[in-house]
C-alpha positions in Angstrom: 34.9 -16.2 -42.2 33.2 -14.4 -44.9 30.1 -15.1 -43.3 30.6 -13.5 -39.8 32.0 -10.4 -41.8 29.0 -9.7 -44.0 26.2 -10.8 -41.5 27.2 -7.8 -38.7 27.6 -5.3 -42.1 24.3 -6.7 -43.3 22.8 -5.9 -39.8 23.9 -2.2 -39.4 22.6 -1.7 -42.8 19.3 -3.2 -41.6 19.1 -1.2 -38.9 20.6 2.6 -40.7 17.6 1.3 -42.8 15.1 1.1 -40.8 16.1 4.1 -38.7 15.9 6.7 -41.7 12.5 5.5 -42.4 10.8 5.6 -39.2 11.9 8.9 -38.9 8.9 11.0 -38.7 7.4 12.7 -41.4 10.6 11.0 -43.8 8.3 8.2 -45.0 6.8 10.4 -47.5 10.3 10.8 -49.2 11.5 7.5 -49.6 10.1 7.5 -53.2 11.7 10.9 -53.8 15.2 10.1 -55.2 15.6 13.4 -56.7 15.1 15.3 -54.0 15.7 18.5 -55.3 12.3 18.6 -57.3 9.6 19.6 -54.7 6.6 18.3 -54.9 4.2 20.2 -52.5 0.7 19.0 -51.1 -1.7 20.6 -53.3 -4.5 23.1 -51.7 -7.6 21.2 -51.4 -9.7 21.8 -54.3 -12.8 23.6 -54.4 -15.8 23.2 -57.2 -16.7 26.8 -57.2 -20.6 24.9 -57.7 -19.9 22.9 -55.2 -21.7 23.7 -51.5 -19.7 25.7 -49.0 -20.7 26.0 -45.6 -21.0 29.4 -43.4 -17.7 29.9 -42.3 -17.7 29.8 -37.8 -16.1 32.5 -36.7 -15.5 33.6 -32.4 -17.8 36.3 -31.5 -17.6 37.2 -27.5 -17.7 34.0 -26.0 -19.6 32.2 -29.0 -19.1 30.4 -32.0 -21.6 32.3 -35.0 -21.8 31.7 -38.9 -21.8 34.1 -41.3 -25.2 36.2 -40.0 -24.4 36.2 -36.6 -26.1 32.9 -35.8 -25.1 31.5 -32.6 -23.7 27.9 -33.0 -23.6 25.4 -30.1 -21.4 22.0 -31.4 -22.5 18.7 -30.9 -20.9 15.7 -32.6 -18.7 13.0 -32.1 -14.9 11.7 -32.6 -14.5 8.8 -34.6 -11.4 6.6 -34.4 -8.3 7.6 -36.5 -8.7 7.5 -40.4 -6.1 4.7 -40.1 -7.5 2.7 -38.1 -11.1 2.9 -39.7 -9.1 2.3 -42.9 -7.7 -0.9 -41.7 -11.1 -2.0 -40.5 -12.6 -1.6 -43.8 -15.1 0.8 -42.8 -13.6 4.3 -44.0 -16.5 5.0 -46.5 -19.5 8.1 -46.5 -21.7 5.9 -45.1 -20.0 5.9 -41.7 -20.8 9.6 -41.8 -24.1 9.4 -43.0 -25.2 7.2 -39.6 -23.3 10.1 -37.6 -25.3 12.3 -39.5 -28.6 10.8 -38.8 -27.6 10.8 -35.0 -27.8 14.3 -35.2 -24.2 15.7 -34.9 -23.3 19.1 -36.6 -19.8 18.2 -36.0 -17.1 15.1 -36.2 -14.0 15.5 -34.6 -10.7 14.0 -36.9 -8.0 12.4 -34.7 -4.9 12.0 -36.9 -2.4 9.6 -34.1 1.3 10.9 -35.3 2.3 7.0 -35.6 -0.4 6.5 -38.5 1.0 10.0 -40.0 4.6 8.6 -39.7 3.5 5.4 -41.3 1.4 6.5 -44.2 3.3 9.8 -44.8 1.8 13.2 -45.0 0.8 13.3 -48.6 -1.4 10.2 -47.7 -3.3 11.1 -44.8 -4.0 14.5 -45.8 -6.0 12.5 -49.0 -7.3 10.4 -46.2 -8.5 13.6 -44.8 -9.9 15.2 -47.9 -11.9 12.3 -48.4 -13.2 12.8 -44.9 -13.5 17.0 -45.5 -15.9 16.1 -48.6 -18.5 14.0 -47.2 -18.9 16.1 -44.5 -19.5 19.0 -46.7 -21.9 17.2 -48.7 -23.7 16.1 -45.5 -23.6 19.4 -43.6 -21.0 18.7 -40.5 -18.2 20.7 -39.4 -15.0 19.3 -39.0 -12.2 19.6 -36.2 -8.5 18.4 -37.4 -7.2 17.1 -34.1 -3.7 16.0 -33.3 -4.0 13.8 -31.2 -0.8 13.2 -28.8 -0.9 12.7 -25.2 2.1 14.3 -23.2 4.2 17.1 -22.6 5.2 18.5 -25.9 8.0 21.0 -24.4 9.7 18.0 -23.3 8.7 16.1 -25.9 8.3 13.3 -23.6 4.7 11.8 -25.0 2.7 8.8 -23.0 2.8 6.0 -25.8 4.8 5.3 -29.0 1.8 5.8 -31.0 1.9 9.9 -29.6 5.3 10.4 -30.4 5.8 13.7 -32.1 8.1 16.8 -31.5 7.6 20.4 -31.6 9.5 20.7 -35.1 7.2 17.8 -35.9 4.3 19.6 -34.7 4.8 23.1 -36.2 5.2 21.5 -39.7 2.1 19.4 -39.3 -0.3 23.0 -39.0 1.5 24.2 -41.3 1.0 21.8 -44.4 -2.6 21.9 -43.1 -3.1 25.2 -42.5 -2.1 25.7 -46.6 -4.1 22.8 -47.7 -7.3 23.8 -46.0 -7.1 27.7 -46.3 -10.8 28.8 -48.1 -12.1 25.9 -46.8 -15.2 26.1 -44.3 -15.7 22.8 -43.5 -12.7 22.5 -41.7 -13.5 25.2 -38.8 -11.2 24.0 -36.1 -7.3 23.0 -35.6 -7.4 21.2 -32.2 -3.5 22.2 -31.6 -2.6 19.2 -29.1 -5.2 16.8 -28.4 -4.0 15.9 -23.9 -1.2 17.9 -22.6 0.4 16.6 -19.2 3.5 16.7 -17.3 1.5 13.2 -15.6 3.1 14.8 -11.9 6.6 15.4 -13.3 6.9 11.6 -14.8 6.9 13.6 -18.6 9.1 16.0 -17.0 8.1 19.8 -16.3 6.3 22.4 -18.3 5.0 25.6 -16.8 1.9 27.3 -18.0 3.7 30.4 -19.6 5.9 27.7 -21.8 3.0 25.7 -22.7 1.3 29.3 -23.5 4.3 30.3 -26.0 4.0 27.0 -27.6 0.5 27.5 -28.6 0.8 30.6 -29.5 4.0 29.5 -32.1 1.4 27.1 -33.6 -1.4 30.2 -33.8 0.8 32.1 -35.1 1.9 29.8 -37.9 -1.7 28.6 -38.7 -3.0 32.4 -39.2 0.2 33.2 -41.5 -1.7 30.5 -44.0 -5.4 31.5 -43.1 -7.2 33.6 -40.4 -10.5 32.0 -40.9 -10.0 28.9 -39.1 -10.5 28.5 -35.0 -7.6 27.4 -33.3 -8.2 25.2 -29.8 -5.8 25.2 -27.0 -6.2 22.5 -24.1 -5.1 23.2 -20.7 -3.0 21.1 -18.7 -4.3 17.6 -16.4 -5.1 15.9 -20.2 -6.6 18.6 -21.5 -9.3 19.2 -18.4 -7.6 22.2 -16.2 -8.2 25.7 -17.7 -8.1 27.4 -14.6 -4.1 29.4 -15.6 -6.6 31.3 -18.2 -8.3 33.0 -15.4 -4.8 35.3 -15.0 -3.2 34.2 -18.3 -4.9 33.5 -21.2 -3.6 32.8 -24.8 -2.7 36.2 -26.3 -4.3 35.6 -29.8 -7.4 36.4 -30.6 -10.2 34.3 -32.4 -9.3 31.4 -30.4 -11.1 28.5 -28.2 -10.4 26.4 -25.3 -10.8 22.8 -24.9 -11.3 20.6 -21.8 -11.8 16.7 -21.2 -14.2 16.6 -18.2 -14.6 12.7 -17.8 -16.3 11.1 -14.9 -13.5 10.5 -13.2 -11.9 13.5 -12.5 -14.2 15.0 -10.5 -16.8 13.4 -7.6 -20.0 14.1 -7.5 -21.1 16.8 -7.0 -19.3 18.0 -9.9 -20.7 21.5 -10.9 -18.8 23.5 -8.3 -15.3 22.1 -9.9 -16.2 22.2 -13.1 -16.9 25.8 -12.5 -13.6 26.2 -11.0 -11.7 24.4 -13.6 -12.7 25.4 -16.8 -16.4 26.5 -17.0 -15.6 30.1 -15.8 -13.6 30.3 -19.1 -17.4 30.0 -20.9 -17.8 33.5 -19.4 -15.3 34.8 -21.6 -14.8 33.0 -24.3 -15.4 29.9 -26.2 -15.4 26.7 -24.8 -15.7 23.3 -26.2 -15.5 19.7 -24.5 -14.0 17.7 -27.3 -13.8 14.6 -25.3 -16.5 13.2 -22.6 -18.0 10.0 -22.7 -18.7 7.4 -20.0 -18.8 3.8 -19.7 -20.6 0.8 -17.0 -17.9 -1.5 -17.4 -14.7 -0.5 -15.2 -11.7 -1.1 -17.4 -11.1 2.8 -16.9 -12.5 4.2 -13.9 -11.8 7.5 -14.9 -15.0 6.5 -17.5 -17.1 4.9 -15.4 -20.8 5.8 -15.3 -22.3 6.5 -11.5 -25.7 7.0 -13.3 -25.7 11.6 -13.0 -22.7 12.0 -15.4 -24.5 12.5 -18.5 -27.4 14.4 -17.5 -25.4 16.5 -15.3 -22.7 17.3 -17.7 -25.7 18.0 -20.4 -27.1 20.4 -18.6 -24.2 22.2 -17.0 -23.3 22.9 -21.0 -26.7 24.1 -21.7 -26.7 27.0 -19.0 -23.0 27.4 -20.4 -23.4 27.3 -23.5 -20.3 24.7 -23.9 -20.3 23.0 -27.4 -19.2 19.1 -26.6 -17.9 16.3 -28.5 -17.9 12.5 -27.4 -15.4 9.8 -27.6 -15.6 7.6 -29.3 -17.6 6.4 -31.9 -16.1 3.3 -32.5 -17.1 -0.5 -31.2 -13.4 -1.3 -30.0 -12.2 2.1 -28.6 -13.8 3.3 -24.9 -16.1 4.4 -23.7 -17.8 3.0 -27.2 -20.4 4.8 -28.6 -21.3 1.7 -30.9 -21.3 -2.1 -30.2 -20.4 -3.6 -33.6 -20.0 -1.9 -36.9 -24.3 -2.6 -37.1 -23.7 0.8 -35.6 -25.6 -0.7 -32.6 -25.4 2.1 -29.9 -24.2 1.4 -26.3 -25.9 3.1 -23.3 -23.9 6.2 -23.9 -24.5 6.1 -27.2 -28.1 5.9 -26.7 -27.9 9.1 -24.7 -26.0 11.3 -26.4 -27.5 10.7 -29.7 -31.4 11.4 -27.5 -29.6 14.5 -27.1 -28.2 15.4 -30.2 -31.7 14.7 -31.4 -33.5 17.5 -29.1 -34.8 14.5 -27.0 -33.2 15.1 -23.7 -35.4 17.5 -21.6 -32.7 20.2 -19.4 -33.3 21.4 -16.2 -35.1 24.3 -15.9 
């Protein structure tokens, strides 16, 4: 009898247990038993010796440095800090073979589960180990958090995007301190796909989705002014067209889109026009996803052979900085076959072009 009481007690303590501590953001704390001493996250230190690149600022529709330079991004994404961490490749020397591909500029997903899991203290070292090398190498950064989902709902596509908007605000905020001074750092990608996925993730209009952003701009400059905030439109982060009547109401600002193969036939310039490259007019634009792949285990990747020098060369007369997914051998479209850093066929033509070998279109 003693047995059947303690085992369902035993249970419910299990599960109160493990309840508390996959509560996001809470991991951090389990060590703090004295709760009322408050440690915070240190700013991320800066050798005054130490290089310091020219901080990007939004001029017109441009990024420029500190002269007026203007700056047109080209980089990659590599896979989240966690999961390069786990592979046992999370070292400079990943960055050094970006490097020599010829981006100016990685983008930084950070997956809410692998937050949750390591707790914020942890990745933001993660992160600072990341913000270092690519100082020392000469690449911007972009911080991107990378959910998928309708955040006013708070309904997210997988477990591994599961955030809220509390969640979300506190997030730019401990990074907004942390990295404040620091030029490395140039861009908070605010919410990396936003969908309603036709309803199934409920409803979100464009004026709520608007005043969410905004929240988060508001929260980030309130910490530091001199970092570029990017705001995705709707259709996972491709559809930009509400900004033709209603755009963000914050200034210094840029807007992303995700223009894979797939969501668009060929030809493709007309839409892309109409979807988010009239936005270039105005102000800033950059793609921080496109890739493509042959095989056709997405077909929203697949290549039909004109993606990639279409897409190049409709940035070029645009002047639309880009970023590709995914440099990773495991993650599509791969940029890489194996951690040799073998590339694939996209990877062989987006590094030609981030090398100046791709001739444009006249």
């Amino acid at each position: 009898m003693k047995k059947n009481v303690l085992y369902p007690l035993l249970v419910l303590i299990f599960a109160i247990t493990n309840t508390v501590n996959g509560q996001p953001g809470l991991r951090s704390n389990e060590v703090k038993k004295e709760w009322w001493h408050i440690n915070k996250i240190k700013p991320y230190s800066t050798d005054l010796k130490s290089k310091k690149l020219s901080t990007v600022k939004v001029k017109g529709n441009s990024f420029v440095d500190e002269s007026g330079n203007v700056i047109v991004f080209k980089g990659v994404s590599i896979s989240d800090p966690d999961k390069l961490i786990k592979d046992g490749h999370w070292n400079k020397r990943h960055f050094e073979v970006i490097k020599s591909w010829g981006a100016n500029i990685i983008r930084i997903p950070v997956h809410p589960i692998a937050l949750h899991q390591r707790g914020i203290e942890e990745y933001v070292k993660i992160l600072d180990e990341a913000v270092t090398w690519c100082t020392d190498l000469n690449i911007y950064v972009i911080i991107d958090w990378h959910s998928i989902g309708n955040l006013h709902t708070e309904v997210l596509a997988h477990d591994m995007h599961n955030t809220t908007q509390k969640e979300t605000f506190n997030f730019w905020r401990t990074i907004a301190a942390h990295y404040k001074g620091n030029s490395t750092v140039a861009f908070y990608e605010l919410f990396n796909e936003p969908t309603t996925y036709d309803g199934q993730y409920g409803t979100c209009t464009w004026d709520e989705w608007k005043l969410l952003m905004e929240q988060v701009i508001d929260i980030i400059y309130a910490h530091d002014r001199n970092k570029i905030p990017l705001v995705a439109g709707f259709n996972w982060a491709y559809d930009l067209t509400p900004v033709r009547n209603n755009p963000i109401a914050r200034e210094g600002i840029a807007y992303v889109t995700h223009p894979y193969p797939g969501k668009r036939a060929v030809p493709r310039e007309p839409k892309w026009e109409e979807d988010f490259g009239f936005v270039a007019d105005k102000y800033p634009v950059i793609a921080t996803e496109i890739g493509f792949m042959k095989d056709d285990e997405d077909k929203n990747l697949v290549d039909d052979g004109v993606y990639g020098p279409s897409i190049m060369n409709y940035f070029h007369k645009k002047g639309i900085s880009w970023v590709v997914w995914v440099f990773d051998p495991v993650w599509v479209p791969q940029m890489i076959k194996s951690w040799n850093y073998e590339p694939t066929d996209q990877g062989i033509f987006f590094r030609n072009v981030m090398q100046g070998k791709f001739k444009y279109s006249k």
